[in-house]
NUVEXMI-552510 format. One record per atom (N, C-alpha, C, CB): residue number from 0; residue in three letters; atom name; x, z, y. Coordinates in Angstrom, 2 decimals. Last residue first. Glycine has a CB too. Layout:
// NUVEXMI-552510
REC  seq  type  atom     east       up    north
REC  NUM   ala    CA        X        Z        Y
...
//
This chain:
// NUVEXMI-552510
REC  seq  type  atom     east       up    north
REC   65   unk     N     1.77   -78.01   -39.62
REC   65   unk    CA     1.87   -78.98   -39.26
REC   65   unk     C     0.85   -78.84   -37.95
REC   65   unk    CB     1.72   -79.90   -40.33
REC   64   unk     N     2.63   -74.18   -39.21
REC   64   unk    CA     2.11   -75.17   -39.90
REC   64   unk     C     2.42   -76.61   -38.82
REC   64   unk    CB     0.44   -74.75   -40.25
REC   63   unk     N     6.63   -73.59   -39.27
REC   63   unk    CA     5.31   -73.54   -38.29
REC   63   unk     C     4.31   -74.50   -39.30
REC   63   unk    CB     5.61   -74.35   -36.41
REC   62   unk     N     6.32   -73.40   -42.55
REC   62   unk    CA     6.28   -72.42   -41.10
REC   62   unk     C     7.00   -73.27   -39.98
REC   62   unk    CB     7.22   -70.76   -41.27
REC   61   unk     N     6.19   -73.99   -45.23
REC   61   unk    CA     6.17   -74.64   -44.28
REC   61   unk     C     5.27   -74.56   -42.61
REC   61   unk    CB     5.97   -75.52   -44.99
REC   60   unk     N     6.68   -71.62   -46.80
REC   60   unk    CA     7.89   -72.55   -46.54
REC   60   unk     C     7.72   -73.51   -45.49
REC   60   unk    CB     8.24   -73.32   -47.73
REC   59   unk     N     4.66   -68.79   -45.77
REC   59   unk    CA     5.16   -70.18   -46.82
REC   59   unk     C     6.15   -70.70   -45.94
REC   59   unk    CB     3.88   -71.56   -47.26
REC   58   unk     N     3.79   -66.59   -44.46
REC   58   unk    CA     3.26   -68.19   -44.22
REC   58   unk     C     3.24   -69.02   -45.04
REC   58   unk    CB     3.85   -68.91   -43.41
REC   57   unk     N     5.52   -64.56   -44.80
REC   57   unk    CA     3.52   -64.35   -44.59
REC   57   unk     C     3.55   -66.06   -44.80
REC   57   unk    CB     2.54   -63.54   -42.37
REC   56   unk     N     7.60   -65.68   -44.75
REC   56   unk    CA     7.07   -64.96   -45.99
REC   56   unk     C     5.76   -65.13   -45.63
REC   56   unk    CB     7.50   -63.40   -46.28
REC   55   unk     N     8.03   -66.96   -42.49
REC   55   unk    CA     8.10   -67.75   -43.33
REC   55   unk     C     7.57   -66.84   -44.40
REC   55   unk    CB     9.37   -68.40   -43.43
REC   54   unk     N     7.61   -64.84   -40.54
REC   54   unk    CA     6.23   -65.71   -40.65
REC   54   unk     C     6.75   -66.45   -41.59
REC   54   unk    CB     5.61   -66.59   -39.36
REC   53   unk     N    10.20   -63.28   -41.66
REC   53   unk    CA     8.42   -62.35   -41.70
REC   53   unk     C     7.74   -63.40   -41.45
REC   53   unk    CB     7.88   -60.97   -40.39
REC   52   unk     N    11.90   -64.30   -40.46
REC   52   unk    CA    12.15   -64.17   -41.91
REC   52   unk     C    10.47   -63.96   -42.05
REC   52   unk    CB    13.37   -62.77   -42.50
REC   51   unk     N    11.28   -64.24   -37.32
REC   51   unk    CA    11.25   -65.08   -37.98
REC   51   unk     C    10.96   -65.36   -40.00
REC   51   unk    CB    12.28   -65.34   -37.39
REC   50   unk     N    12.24   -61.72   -37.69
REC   50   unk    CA    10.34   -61.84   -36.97
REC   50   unk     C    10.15   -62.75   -37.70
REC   50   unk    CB     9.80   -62.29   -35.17
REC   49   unk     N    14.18   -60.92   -37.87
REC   49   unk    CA    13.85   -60.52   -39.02
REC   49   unk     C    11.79   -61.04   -38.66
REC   49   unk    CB    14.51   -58.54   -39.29
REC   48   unk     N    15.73   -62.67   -35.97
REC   48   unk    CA    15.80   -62.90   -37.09
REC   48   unk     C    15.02   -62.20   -38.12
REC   48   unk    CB    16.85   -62.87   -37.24
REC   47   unk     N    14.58   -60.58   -34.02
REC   47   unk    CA    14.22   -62.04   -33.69
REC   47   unk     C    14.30   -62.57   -35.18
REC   47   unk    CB    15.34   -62.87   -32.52
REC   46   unk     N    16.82   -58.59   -34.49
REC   46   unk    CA    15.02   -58.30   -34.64
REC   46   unk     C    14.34   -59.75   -34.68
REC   46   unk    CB    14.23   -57.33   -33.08
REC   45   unk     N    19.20   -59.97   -34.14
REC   45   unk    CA    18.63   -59.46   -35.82
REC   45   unk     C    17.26   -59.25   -35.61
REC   45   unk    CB    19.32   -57.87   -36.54
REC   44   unk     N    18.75   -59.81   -31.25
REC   44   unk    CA    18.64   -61.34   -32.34
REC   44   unk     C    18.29   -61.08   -33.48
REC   44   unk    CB    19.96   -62.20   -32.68
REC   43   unk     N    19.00   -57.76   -30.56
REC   43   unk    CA    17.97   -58.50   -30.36
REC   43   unk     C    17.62   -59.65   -31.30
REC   43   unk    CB    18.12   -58.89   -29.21
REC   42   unk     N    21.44   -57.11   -31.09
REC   42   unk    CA    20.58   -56.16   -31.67
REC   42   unk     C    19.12   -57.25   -31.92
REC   42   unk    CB    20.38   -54.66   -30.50
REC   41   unk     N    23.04   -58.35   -29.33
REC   41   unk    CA    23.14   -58.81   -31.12
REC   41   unk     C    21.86   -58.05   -31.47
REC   41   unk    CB    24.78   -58.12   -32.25
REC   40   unk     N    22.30   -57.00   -27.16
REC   40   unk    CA    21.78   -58.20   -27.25
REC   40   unk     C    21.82   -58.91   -28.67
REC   40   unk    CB    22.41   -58.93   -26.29
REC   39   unk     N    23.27   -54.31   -28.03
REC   39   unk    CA    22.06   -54.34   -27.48
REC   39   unk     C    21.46   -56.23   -27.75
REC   39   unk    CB    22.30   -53.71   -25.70
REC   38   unk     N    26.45   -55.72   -27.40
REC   38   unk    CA    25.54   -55.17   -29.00
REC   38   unk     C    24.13   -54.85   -28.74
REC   38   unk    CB    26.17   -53.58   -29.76
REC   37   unk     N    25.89   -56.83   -25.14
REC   37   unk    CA    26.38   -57.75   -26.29
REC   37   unk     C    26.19   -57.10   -27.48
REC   37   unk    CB    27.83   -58.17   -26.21
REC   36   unk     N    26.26   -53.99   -23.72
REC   36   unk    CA    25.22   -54.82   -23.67
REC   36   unk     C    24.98   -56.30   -24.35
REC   36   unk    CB    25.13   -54.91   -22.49
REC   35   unk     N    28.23   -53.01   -24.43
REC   35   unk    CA    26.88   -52.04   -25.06
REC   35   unk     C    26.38   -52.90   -24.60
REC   35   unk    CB    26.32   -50.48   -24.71
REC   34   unk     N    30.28   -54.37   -23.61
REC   34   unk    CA    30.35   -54.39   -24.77
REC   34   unk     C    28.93   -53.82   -25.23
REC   34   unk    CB    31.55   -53.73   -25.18
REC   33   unk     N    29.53   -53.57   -20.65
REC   33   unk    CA    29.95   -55.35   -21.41
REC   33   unk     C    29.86   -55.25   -22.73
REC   33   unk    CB    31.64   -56.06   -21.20
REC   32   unk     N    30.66   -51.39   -20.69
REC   32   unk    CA    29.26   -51.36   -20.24
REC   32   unk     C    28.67   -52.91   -21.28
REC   32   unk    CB    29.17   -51.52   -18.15
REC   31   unk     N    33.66   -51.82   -21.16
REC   31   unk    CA    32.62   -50.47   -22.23
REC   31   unk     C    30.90   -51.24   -21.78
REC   31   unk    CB    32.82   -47.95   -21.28
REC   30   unk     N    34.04   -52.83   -18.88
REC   30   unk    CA    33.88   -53.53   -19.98
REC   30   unk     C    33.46   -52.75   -21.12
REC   30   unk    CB    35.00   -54.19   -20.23
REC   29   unk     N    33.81   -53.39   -15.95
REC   29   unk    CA    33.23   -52.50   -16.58
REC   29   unk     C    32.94   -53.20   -18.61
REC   29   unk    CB    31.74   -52.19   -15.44
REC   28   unk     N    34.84   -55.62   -14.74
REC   28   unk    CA    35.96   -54.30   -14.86
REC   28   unk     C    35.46   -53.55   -15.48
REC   28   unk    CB    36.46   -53.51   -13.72
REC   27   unk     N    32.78   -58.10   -14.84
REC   27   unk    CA    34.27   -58.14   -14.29
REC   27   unk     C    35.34   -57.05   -14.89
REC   27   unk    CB    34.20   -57.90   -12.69
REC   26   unk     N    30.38   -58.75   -15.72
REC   26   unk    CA    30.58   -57.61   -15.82
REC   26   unk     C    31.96   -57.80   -15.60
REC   26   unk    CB    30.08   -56.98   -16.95
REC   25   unk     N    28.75   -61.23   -16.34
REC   25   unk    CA    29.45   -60.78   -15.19
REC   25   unk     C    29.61   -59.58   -14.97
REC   25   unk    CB    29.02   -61.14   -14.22
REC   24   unk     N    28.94   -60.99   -19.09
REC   24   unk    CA    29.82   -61.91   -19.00
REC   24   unk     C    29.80   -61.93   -17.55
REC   24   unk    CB    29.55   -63.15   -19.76
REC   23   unk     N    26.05   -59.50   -18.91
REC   23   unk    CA    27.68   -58.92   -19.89
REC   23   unk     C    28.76   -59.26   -19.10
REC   23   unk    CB    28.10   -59.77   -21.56
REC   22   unk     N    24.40   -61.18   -18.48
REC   22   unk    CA    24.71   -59.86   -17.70
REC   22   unk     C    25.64   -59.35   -18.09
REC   22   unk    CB    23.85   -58.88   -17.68
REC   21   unk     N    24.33   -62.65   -20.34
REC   21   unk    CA    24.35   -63.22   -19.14
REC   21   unk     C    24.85   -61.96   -18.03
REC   21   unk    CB    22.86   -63.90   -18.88
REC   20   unk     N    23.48   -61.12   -23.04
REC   20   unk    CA    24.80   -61.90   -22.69
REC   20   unk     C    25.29   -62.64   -21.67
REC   20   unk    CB    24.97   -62.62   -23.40
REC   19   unk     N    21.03   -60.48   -21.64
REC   19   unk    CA    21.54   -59.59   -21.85
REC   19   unk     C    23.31   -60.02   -21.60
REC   19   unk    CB    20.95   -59.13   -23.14
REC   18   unk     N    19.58   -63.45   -21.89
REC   18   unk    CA    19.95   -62.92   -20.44
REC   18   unk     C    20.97   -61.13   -20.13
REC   18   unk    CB    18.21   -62.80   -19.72
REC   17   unk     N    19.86   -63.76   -24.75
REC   17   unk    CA    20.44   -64.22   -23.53
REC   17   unk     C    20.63   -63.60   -22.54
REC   17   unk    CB    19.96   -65.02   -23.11
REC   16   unk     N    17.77   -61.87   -25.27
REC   16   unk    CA    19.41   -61.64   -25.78
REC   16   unk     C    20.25   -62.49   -25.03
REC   16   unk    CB    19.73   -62.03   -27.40
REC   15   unk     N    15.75   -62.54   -24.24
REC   15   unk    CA    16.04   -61.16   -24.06
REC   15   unk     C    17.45   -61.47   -24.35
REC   15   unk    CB    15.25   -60.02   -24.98
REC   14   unk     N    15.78   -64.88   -25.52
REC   14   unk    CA    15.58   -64.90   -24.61
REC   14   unk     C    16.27   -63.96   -23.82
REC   14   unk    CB    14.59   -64.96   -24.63
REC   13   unk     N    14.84   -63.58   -28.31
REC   13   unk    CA    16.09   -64.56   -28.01
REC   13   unk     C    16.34   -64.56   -26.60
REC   13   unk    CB    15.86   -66.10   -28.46
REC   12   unk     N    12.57   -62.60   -27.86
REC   12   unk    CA    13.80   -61.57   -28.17
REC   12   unk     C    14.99   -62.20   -27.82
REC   12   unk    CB    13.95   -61.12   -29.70
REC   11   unk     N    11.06   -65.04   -27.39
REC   11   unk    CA    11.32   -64.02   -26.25
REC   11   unk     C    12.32   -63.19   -26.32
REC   11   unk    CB    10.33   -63.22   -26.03
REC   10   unk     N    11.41   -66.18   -30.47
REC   10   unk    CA    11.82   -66.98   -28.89
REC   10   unk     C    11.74   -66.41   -27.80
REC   10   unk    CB    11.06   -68.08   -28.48
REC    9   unk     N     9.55   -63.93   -31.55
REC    9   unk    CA    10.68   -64.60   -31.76
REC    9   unk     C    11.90   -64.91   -31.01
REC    9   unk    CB    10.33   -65.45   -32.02
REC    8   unk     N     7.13   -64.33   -30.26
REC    8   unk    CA     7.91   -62.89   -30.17
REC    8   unk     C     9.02   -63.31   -30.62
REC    8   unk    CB     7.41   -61.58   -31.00
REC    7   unk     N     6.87   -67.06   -31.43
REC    7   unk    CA     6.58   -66.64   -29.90
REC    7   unk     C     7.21   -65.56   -29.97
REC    7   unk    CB     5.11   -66.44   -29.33
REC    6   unk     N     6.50   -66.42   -34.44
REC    6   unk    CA     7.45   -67.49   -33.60
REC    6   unk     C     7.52   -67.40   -31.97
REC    6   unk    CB     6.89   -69.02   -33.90
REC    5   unk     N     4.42   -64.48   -34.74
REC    5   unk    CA     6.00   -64.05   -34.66
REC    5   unk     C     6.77   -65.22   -34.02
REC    5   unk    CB     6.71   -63.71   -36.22
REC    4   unk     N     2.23   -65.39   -32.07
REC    4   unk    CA     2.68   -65.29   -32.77
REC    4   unk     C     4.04   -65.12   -33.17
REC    4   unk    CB     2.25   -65.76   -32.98
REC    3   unk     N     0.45   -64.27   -29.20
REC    3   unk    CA     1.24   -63.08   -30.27
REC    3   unk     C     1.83   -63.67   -31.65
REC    3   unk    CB     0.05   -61.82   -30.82
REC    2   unk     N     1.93   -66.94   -27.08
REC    2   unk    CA     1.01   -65.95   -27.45
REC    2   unk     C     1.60   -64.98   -28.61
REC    2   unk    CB    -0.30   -66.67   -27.89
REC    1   unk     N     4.26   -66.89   -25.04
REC    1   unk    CA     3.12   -67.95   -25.14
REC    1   unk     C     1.70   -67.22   -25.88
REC    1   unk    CB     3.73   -69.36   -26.16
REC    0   unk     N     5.72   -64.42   -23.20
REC    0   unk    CA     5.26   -64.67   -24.53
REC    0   unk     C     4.00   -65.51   -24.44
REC    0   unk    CB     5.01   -63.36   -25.29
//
């Protein structure tokens, strides 16, 4: 995390959710495991999405400033 803003916590959750869906997709035979870790990683994103929603409210419409 570059620093504490939501756009930074943002782009790490994402991150997080990648490498979650990276670990899934070599999951060969354990596919219950594959599946809790693609919802764990959707999980991530809605939080990411709701960080994001939160600096355009605190901020205004024109989030990131110039």
């Amino acid at each position: 995390m570059e620093d504490g803003s939501l756009q930074s916590r943002a782009a790490y959750l994402r991150g997080v959710a990648d490498t979650l869906r990276g670990i899934a997709s070599g999951l060969q035979y354990d596919f219950r495991r594959a599946d809790q870790l693609r919802s764990l990683a959707d999980g991530f994103e809605r939080f990411a999405a709701r960080l994001e929603h939160e600096a355009v409210t605190r901020h205004g419409k024109t989030w990131p400033p110039d």
